[in-house]
Structure formats: C-alpha cells, structure tokens
C-alpha positions in Angstrom: 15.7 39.0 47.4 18.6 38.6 44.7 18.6 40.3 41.9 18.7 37.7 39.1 18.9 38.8 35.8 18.9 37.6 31.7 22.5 37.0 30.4 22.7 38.5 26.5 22.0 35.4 24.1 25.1 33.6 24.0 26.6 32.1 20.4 25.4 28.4 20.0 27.6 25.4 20.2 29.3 24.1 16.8 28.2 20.7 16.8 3.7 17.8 34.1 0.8 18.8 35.6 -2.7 18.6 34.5 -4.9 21.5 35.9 -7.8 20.9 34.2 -10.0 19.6 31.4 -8.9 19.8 27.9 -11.3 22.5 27.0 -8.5 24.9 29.7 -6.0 23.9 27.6 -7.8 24.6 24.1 -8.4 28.0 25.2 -5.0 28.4 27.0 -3.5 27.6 23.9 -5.3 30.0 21.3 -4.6 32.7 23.9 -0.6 32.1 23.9 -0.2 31.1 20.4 -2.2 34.5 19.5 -0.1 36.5 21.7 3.0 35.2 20.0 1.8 36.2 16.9 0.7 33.3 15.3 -3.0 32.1 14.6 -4.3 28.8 15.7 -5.3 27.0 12.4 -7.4 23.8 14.4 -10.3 23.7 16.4 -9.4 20.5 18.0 -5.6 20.3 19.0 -3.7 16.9 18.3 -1.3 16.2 21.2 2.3 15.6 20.3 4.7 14.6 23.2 3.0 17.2 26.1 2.0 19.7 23.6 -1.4 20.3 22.5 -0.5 21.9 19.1 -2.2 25.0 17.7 -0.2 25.5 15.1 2.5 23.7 12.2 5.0 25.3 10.4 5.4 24.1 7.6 1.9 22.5 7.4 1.9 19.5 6.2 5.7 18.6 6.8 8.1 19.9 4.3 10.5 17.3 2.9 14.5 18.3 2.5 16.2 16.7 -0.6 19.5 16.4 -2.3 22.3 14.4 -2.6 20.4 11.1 -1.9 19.2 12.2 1.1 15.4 12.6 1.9 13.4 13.0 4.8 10.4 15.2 6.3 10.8 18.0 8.7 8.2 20.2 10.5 8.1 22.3 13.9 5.0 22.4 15.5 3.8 25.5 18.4 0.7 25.2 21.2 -0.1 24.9 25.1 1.8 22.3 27.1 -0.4 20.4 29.8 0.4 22.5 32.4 -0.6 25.5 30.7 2.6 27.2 29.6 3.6 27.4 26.1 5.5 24.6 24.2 7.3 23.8 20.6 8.2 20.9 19.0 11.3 19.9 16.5 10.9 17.0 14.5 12.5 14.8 12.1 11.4 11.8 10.4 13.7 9.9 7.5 11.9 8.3 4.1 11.4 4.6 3.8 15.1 3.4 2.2 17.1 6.9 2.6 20.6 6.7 4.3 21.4 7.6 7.8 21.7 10.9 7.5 23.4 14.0 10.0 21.1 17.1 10.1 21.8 20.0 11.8 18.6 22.0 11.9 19.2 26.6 12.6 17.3 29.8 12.9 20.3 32.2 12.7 23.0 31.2 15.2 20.1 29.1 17.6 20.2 25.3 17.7 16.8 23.6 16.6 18.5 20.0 16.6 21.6 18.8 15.8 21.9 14.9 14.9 24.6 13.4 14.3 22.7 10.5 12.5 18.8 10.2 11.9 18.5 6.7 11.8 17.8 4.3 8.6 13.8 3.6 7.8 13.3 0.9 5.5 9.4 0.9 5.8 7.7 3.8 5.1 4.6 2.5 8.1 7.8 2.2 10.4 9.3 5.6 10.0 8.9 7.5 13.5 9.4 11.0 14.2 12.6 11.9 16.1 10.7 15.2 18.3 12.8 17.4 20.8 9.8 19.5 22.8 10.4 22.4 24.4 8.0 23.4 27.5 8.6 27.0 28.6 7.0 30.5 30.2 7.2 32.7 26.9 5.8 32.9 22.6 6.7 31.9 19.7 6.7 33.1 16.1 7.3 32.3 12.6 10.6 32.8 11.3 13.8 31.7 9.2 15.6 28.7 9.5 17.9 26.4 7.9 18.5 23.0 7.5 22.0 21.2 6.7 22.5 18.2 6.0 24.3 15.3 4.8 28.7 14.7 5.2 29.2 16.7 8.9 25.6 18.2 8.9 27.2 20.4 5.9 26.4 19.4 2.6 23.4 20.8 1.3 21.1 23.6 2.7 17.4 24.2 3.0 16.2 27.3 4.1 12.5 27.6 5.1 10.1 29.0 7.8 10.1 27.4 11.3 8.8 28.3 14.7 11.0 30.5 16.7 11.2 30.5 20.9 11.1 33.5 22.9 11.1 32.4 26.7 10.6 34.6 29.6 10.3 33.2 32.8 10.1 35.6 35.8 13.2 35.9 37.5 11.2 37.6 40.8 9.0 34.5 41.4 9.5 32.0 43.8 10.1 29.1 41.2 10.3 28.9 37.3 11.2 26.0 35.0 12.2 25.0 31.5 12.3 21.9 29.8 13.2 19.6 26.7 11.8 16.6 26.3 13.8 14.1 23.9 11.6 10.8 22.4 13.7 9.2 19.4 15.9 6.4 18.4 19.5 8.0 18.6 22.8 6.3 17.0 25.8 5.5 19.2 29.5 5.3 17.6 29.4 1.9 16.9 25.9 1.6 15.4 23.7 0.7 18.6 21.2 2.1 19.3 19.2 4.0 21.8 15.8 4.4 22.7 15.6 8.4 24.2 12.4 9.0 26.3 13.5 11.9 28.8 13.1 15.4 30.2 15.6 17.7 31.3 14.7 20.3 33.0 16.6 23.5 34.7 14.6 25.1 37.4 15.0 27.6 40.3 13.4 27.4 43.3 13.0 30.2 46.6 12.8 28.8 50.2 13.3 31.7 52.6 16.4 32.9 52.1 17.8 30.3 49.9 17.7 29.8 46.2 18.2 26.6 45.0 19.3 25.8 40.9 17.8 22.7 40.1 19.2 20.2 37.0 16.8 17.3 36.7 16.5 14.1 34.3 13.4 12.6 34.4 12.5 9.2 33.0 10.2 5.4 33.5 13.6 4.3 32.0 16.4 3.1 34.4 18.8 3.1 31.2 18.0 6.7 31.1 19.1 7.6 34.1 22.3 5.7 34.7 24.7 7.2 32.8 26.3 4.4 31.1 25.3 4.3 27.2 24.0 8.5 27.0 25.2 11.1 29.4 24.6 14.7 28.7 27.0 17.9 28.9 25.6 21.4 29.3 29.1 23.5 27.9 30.3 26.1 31.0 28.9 29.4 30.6 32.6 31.0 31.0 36.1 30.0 29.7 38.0 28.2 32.5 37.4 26.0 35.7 33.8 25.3 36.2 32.8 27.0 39.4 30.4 23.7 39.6 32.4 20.2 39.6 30.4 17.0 39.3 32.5 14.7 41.1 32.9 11.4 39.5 29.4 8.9 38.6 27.9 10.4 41.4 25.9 13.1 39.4 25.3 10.8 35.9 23.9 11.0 33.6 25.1 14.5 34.2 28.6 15.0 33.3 28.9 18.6 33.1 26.9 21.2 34.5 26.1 25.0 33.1 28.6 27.2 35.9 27.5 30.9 35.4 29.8 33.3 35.7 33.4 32.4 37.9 33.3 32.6 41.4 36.8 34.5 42.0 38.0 30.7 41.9 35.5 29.5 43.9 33.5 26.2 43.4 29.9 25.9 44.5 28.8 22.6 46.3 25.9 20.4 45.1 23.9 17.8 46.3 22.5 14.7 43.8 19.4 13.1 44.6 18.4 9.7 43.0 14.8 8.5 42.5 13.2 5.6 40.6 12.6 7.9 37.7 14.5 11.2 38.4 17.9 12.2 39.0 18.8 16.1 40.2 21.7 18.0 41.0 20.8 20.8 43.0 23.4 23.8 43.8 22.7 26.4 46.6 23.4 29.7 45.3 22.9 33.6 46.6 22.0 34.7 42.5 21.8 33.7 39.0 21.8 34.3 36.2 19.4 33.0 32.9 20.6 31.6 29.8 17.6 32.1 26.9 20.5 30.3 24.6 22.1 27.4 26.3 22.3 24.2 24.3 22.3 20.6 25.7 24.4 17.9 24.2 23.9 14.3 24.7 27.2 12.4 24.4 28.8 9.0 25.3 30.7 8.8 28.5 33.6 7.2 26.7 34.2 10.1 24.4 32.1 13.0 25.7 33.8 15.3 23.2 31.8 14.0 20.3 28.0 15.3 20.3 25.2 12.7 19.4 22.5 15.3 19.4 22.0 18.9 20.4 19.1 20.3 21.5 17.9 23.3 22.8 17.3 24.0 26.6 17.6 27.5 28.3 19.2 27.1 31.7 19.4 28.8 35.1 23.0 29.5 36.2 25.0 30.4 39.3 26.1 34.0 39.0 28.7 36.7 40.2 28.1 37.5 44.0 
C-alpha cells in the first residue's frame, strides 16, 4: 500500500447517504461537535443544506457595516447526513444595500470569497448565499475577518467564526470531502446564476490501484455543462500541470489540482458524464492531501477572474 501523506497547509489564493433515523444523527452530532470543542446549544437540530447544525457562531447572525454596505453573516457547525462532520458559510445582504464583494478569513484560510453578493430589495426575499463543507475531522471557534466593499478591501470586521480541522485517513480504502455551493452568483455582465452543486475530491483503493476522483454533482444540466460557471482548482506546484484537461471534454472542470511534478510527466485521466454528475478520475501509484486547497468558480471566457472562492481540501497526485 502507498504511503500517502498530508502536504503542510499551503498559503490561500488572493482572490449523501442517510444511515439512519434522525435521532443517529442528533447524537452523532453532539458527539463530534463536543469533540471539537464546541458545545451543542439545541436539542432539536435545524437542517441547513446537509448539515444538521449543533451549533452557530455568532448566534443569532452578526451584521457587518460601514461605508453603506450592510448585510448579515454567520457560520454554522454540526453532523452531515452521512454522519461525518460539516460547516456552513453564509452570507445574506439587507433589503436595499448595494452589491457588495466580501471576502470572508480566518488567518490566511479562505471562508468565501465573493466577488458580488447580490442586490436584495425585499427584506422577505433576501436568501442566504451558504458554502457547506462535509468532511472526516472538528471544528472550533476562532478568529476571522471579514472585508469588504471596493476589491473585497475596504473595511474590516473581525469576529469569531467556526474553524475546520479535517482529517481523513489516508490508510483507508476510500475518503471524501466536499463543498456544497447553493446561491445566486453575479457574472461580468450582470446575469446571473442560480449555483446548486457539490464538489467533491475523493480517493478510492481497488486492489492495487488508487484512483483520485474530482466530481460535480448536480439535478441541474446548466451546472454541469461548463458554459456560463466552470471551476479552477490552482496547481499545487509552479509549472506544467502534471494533469492536463484536454479541451470541453472535462467541463465544467477546467483545471485540475496536479500534486507535486512528475519529472515532466503528465498523468492520464478519464471523464465520465452522468445525468447529474460529471468526474474526472486520474490513476495514480500515491498522493498526497491538501487540508488548504481553495476552489474558484470562474467564467470560461476569462477564467483568470474569480467569481467566488470557496474552500475545498483536495486529494492530489504525488512524487513517485
């Protein structure tokens, strides 16, 4: 067996299955969220996205101010449905404030980074924008910091959030992590988009192989396709990637996380294609695991410009 192993946290970026009843997951969920350090404070959990949520920091939401900008803010920590732990980022604008970029921190780590969250002109009609994590691992309570306004930049908020510590087991025959995106997101030119998606980066043992698996999942087509949102993992290393999506046939992939360089080598993939998943899956004999890796969500027409930023750990190819 291969000897994968946890890459040091790298610096960030500038800019389902239900086991059993719900009393399993009540339980499940006390149990993680105690052994991360942080108390439940409910007795009955409210379900946001596919967490069932123990806990709220800050509780009730907090609302960021200044300059004309205003909206609410809270990250939320519990048990996702299939029994690992989960958190959950959101954002939600006040009736009448401006679109407005916030770029969301604990220390160097990525929380969300929007370029715009969208105008609300009616306070019953403002919805959350949430970015869920799902993950083996805790979380705690910590320091963060919100910036916002002109570039994500002009005024500061510090508070407390909750902070992620994943730890999937490198020795078993499968792990997985996963965001989970559900909010309206801006395009250049002031269309919009309706996100409803998972990503997830997963490995998987079969005999002697070890598969990395990069998967979109979605009941929307327009999620899948590529054409209005694609989404860019940035290489692990400086250079050629050692994996190259060739052209459409990976979307809405277009970039992959590479690991470390091959000695110039590229590693093949295949891309499968179903009515509500997409994944690029590269043969490899190790890895390595990325607890910091950020996923941006782009336009194909100008990929270098980042709509949104979220946080997603990732399993990469690694030195042989």
């Amino acid at each position: 067996m291969a000897n994968s192993r946890t890459r040091p946290r790298q610096p960030a970026p500038s800019r389902s299955t239900w086991v059993g009843p719900l009393a399993i997951y009540v339980l499940l969920g006390f149990t993680a969220v105690a052994a991360a350090g942080v108390g439940p404070d409910r007795s009955t959990p409210e379900k946001v996205l596919g967490c069932f949520v123990s806990e709220e920091v800050p509780s009730p939401a907090a609302t960021a101010a200044d300059g004309g900008f205003t909206f609410l803010y809270q990250s939320l920590g519990g048990v996702a449905e299939d029994g690992r732990a989960c958190t959950v980022y959101r954002l939600k604008n006040e009736a009448g404030g401006p679109p407005t970029p916030v770029r969301w921190l604990a220390g160097e780590a990525v929380l969300v980074d929007l370029v715009q969250l969208r105008r609300c002109r009616d306070a019953d009609g403002c919805p959350w924008f949430e970015i869920a994590s799902y993950f083996d691992g805790g979380f705690h309570g910590g320091s963060t910091r919100l910036s916002f306004g002109l570039n994500a930049d002009s005024f500061h908020q510090d508070g407390e959030g909750l902070i992620v510590e994943t730890s999937p087991n490198l020795g078993e025959t499968a792990a997985s992590v996963g965001t989970e995106v559900v909010g309206v997101l801006t395009l250049a030119d002031e269309q919009r988009v309706e996100l409803d998606l998972i990503v997830k980066s997963r490995f998987e043992r079969r005999g002697g192989t070890i598969n990395l698996v990069y998967e979109v999942v979605s009941k929307n087509p327009e999620m899948l396709s590529g054409e209005r949102v694609a989404l860019l993992w940035p290489a692990a290393f400086a250079g050629e990637a050692a994996v190259q999506l060739r052209a459409d046939e990976a979307l809405p992939f277009m970039q992959l996380p590479s690991g470390s360089p091959l000695a110039g080598e590229r590693l093949s993939y295949t891309a499968r294609r179903g009515s509500e998943v997409v994944a690029v899956v590269v043969e490899v004999t190790d890895f390595e695991y990325l607890p910091n890796s950020v996923l941006h969500f782009v336009e194909p027409s100008d990929p270098t410009k980042f709509l949104l930023s979220v946080p997603l750990p990732t399993f990469v190819p690694a030195d042989p």
